[in-house]
MIVEX-62403 format. One record per residue (C-alpha): z, x, y; residue in one letter. Coordinates in steps of 0.1 Angstrom, whole numbers, padded with zeros to 4 digits, always signed. Layout:
ZXYA...
***
This chain:
+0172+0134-0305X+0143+0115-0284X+0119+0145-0290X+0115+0134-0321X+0105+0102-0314X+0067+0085-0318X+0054+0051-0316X+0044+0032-0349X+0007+0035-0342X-0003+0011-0366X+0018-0015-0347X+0004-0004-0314X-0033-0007-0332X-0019-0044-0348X-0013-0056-0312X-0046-0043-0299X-0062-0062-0325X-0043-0093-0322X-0041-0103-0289X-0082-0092-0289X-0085-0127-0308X-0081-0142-0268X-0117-0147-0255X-0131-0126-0281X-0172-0131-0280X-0197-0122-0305X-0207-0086-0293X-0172-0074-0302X-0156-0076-0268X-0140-0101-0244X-0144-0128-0219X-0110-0129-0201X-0112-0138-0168X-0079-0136-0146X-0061-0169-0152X-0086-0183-0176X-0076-0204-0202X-0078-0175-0227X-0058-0149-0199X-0031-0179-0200X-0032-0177-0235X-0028-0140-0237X-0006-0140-0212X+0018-0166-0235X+0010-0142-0267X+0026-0111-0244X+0054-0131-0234X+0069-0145-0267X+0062-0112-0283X+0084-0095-0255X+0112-0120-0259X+0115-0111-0294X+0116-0075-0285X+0148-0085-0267X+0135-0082-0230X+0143-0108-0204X+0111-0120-0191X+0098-0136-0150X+0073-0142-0132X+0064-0137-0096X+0046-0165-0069X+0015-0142-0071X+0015-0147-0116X+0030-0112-0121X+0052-0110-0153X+0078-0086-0159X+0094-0082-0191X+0126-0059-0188X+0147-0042-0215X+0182-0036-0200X+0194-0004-0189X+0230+0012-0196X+0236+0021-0161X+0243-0007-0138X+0227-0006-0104X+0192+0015-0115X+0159+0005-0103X+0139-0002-0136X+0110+0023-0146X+0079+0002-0147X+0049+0002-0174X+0022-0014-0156X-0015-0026-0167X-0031-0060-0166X-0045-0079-0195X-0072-0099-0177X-0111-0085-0184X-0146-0089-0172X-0169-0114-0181X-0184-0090-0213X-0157-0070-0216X-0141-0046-0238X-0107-0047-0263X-0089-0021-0240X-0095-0016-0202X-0056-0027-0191X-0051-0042-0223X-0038-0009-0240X-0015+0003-0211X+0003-0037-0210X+0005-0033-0253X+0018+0006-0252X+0047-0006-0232X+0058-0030-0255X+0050-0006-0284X+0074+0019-0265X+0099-0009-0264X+0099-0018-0299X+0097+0023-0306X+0134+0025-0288X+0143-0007-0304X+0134+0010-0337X+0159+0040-0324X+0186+0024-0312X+0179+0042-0280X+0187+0027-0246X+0177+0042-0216X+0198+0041-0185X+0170+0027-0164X+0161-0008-0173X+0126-0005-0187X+0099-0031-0175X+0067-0041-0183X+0043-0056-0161X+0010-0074-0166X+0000-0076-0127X-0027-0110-0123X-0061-0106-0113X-0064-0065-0114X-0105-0067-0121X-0117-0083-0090X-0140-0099-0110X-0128-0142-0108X-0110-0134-0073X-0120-0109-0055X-0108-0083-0038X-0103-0063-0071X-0058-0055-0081X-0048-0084-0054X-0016-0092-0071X+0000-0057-0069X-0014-0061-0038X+0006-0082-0024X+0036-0068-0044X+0027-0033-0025X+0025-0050+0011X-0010-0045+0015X-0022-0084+0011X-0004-0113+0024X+0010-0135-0003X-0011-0168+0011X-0043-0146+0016X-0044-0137-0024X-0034-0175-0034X-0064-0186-0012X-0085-0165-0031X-0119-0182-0045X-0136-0183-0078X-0179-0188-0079X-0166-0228-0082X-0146-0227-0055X-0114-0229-0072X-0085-0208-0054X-0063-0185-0073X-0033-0209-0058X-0045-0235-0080X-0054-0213-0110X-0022-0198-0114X-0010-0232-0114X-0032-0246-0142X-0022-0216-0163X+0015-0219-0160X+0023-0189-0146X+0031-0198-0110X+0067-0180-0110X+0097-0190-0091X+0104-0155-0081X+0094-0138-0046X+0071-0109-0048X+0085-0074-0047X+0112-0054-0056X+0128-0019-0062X+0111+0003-0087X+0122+0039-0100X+0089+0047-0112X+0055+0030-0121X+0034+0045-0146X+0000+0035-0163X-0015+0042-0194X-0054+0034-0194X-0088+0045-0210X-0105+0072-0193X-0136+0046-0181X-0157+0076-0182X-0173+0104-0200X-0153+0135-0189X-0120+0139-0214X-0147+0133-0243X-0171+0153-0233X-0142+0178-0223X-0136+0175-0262X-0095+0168-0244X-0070+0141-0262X-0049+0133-0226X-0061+0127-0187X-0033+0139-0158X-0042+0114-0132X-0033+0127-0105X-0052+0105-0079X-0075+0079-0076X-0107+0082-0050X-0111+0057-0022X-0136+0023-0024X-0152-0001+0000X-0164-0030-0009X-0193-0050+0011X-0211-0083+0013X-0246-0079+0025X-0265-0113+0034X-0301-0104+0042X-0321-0131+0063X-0353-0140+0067X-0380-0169+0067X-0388-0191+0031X-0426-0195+0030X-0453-0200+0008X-0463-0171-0014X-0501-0182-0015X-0506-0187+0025X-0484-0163+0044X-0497-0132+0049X-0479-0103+0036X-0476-0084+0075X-0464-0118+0092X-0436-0121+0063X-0401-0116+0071X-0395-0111+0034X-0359-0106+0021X-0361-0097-0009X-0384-0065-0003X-0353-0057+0026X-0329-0061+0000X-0353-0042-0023X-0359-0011+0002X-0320-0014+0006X-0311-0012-0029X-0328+0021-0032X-0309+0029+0002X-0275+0024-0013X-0291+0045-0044X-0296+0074-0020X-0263+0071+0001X-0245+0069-0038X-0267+0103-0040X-0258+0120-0008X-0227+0141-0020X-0233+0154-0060X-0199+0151-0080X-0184+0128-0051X-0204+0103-0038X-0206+0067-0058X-0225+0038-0049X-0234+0005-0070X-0251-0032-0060X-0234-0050-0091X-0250-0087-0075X-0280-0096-0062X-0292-0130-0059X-0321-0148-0039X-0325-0182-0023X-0339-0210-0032X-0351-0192-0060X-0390-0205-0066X-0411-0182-0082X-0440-0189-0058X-0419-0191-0027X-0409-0157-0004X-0372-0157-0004X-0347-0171+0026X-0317-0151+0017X-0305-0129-0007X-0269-0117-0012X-0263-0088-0029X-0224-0066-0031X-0226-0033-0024X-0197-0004-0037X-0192+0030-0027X-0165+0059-0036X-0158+0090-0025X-0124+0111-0031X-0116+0113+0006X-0114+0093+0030X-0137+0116+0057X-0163+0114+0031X-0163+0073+0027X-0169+0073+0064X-0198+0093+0064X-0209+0071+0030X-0208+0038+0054X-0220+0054+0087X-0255+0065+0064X-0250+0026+0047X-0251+0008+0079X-0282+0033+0098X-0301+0023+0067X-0294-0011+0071X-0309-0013+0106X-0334+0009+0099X-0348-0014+0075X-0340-0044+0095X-0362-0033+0120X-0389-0023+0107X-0395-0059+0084X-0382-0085+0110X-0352-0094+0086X-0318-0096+0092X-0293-0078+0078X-0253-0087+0076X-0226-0067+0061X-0193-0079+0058X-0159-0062+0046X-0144-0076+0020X-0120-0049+0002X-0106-0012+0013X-0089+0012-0008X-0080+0050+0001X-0078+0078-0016X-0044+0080-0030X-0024+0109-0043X+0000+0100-0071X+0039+0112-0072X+0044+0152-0076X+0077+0146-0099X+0054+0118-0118X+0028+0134-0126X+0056+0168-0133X+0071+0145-0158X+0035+0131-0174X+0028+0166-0182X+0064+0177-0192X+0058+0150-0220X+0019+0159-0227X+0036+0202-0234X+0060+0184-0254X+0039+0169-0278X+0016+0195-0279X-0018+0174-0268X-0046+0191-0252X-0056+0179-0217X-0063+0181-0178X-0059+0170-0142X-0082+0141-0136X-0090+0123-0105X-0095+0085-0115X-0131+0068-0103X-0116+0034-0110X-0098+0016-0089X-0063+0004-0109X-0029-0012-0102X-0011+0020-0098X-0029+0025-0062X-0004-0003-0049X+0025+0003-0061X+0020+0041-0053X+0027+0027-0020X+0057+0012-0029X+0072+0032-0061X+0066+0065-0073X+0032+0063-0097X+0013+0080-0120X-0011+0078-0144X-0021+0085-0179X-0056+0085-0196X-0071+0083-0232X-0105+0093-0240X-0129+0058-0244X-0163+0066-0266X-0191+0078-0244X-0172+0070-0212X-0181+0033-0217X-0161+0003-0200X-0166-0031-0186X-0188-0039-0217X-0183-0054-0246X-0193-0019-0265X-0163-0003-0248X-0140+0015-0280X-0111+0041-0282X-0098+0054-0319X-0064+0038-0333X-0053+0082-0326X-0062+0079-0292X-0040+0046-0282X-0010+0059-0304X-0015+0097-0282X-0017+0082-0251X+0012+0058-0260X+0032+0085-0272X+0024+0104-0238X+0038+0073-0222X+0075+0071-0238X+0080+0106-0231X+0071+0106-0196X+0091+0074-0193X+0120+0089-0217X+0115+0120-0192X+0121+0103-0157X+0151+0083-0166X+0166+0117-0181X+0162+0131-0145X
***
C-alpha cells in the first residue's frame, strides 16, 4: 500500500549535506550563482546521482534539466518536481535546494518500493530562478512558460557583462532540446522564507498563491562637484534624492499593513570620492502586493514621490521596468491533492500565500502548480544563517510523494 510509504530522511538530509559542499563559504552557507562554476558543478553532482536512480536525464536551450523516471502508462504527461539549485551570493543550504533533492529522495523512496507510477515522474532544476547573476529573477521557466522569449533570457547580462548565452555554454549545460513541453502537474517543495508557519508553531504551508512583484531601475542624475566649494542650495545632489527616495519607497512598502512590500536591495553612487557630491546613483527598487489593483496603487504613490522629489532638488530621476510578475492563484485540484496528502499523514498546517517569487509562477501558466512549504528558523533566507531541521525536510518531502502519489492516482 503507498500510504505507508515515507522517504529515508536521513538520505534526504545526506543529500542536503553533500551537494552543500558546492560553493560552500565560511559562515555556513553558499555562494552559487546561476551557472557558476560551483552551480555547474552541482548541477553535474544532481545529474549523475539521478542516472543512478534510473531516470533518463536532458537538458533544454535555456540550461533546464529534467531527470524523468518512466511511467507505466504510455502517452501521460509526466508529473513535474520542480526547484532550482542555484543561490545568492551569501546564501543558505536550502532555498530551491531542498525541493530539487526531495524529488530525487521521492524517487529513490519508489525505487526503494518497487512502485511505479503511471505518470512518468520528472525532476527539474530550472537555470537562473534567483535573479540574482541574470536578472529578471525565474527567467528560465520563463521562457519555458511563454512569458520571455528564448533569445531575450540568453542575452541576459551578468555585473561583467557576460550573457547567460555564453554562461550556459561555459558550464556545459547548453541542451539540445527546445524549450517546453506537456506537463500533468508541477509541484514545488520550498522553505517557508518567512516567519509565519514557525511562529504559527505549524509543520506544513498550503501555498495556495503567490503575490505579484515589480521590479525597477531607478538612475538618479545630477551634477559632480566639489564638496568644499559648492554650496549646499545650488547643489543638485543625488545622493540626498536617492536618500529622500529611499525613505519614500520605505513609506509606499508601508502604505497597506499586512500587504504592501517594498525593498531597495542596491544602491550605488558615482564616481565615488568621498569629498566629491555625487553624479549618479543607481539604486533597484521592489515592491509586492497580493493583487494586482493594489501593485498599481504601490507604483502610482512610487512614481508621485519620484517627481516630487525631483522637483523640489533639481535632480533627475529615471525609472525603468525591468521585471513583472502577477498575482497568481495556484491549481484547485493541486492544492486538493497537497492537502489530501498533508490529512494523510497527519501534519499540522495552513493556507499560505507565498511573498517570494518562485518557479511555480511560470509554469502555473503552463501546467497545473502548486506549492508546498517547510518551516525555515526565524523566517530567515537569502543568508548564509538560513536553517530548517533534518524533521522538517523529511515532512515536507514526505508531503511531496503523497501529493505526487495522489495526482497520478486521479
Amino acid at each position: 500500500m503507498t500510504g505507508n510509504l515515507r522517504v529515508d530522511g536521513a538520505r534526504l538530509w545526506a543529500s542536503l549535506i553533500e551537494t552543500a559542499q558546492f560553493g560552500a563559504t565560511p559562515k555556513g552557507g553558499l555562494c552559487r550563482p546561476a551557472l557558476s562554476a560551483e552551480d555547474a558543478a552541482v548541477r553535474r553532482w544532481f545529474v549523475a546521482a539521478a542516472e543512478a536512480a534510473g531516470c533518463t536525464v536532458g537538458v533544454d536551450a535555456i540550461g533546464n534539466i529534467f531527470a524523468r523516471r518512466a511511467g507505466s502508462e504510455a502517452g501521460l504527461a509526466p508529473i513535474a518536481i520542480g526547484s532550482h539549485l542555484d543561490t545568492q551570493p551569501t546564501g543558505g543550504r536550502f532555498d530551491g535546494i531542498l525541493g530539487v533533492l526531495a524529488g530525487l529522495e521521492l524517487v529513490r523512496t519508489l525505487n526503494d518500493a518497487g512502485h511505479v507510477t503511471r505518470h512518468p515522474i520528472e525532476i527539474i532544476d530550472w537555470t537562473n530562478e534567483e535573479g540574482a547573476r541574470f536578472a529578471p529573477a525565474m527567467v528560465a521557466a520563463g521562457v519555458f512558460g511563454g512569458v520571455f522569449d528564448l533569445d531575450y533570457a540568453l542575452a541576459r547580462t551578468d555585473k561583467a557583462g557576460i550573457t547567460l548565452g555564453a554562461a550556459l555554454a561555459a558550464s556545459g549545460f547548453a541542451g539540445p532540446e527546445p524549450v517546453g513541453h506537456r506537463l500533468a502537474a508541477h509541484y514545488e517543495l520550498h522553505i517557508e522564507q518567512g516567519p509565519v508557519l514557525e511562529a504559527a508553531g505549524l509543520e506544513i504551508g498550503v501555498v495556495v498563491g503567490v503575490q505579484g512583484i515589480r521590479w525597477f531601475d531607478v538612475t538618479v542624475s545630477g551634477l559632480a562637484c566639489h564638496a568644499g566649494t559648492m554650496p549646499m542650495a545650488m547643489r543638485r545632489d543625488t545622493l540626498n534624492g536617492a536618500a529622500r527616495l529611499a525613505l519614500a519607497v520605505d513609506a509606499v512598502g508601508r502604505s497597506e499593513p499586512g500587504l504592501s512590500l517594498s525593498t531597495i536591495g542596491i544602491f550605488e553612487a558615482w564616481p565615488g570620492s568621498r569629498n566629491t557630491v555625487p553624479e549618479t546613483v543607481r539604486m533597484s527598487v521592489d515592491l509586492r502586493h497580493p493583487e494586482a489593483a493594489g501593485l498599481d496603487r504601490m507604483k502610482a504613490m512610487f512614481r508621485a514621490e519620484a517627481a516630487a522629489i525631483a522637483a523640489a532638488l533639481g535632480v533627475d530621476i529615471a525609472i525603468a521596468p525591468v521585471w513583472s510578475s502577477p498575482p497568481v492563484d495556484f491549481a484547485p485540484h493541486c492544492i486538493a491533492a497537497v492537502r489530501e496528502a498533508v490529512a494523510m499523514l497527519g501534519y499540522s498546517h495552513q493556507d499560505i500565500v507565498s511573498g517570494a517569487g518562485h518557479d511555480s509562477v511560470y509554469t502555473a501558466r503552463v501546467a497545473p502548480t502548486a506549492m508546498i512549504f517547510v518551516p525555515c528558523e526565524g523566517g530567515i533566507s537569502h543568508n548564509e544563517a538560513e536553517n530548517i531541521t533534518p524533521a522538517q525536510a523529511e515532512a515536507g518531502a514526505n508531503v511531496l510523494l503523497h501529493t505526487v502519489l495522489a495526482h497520478d492516482a486521479a
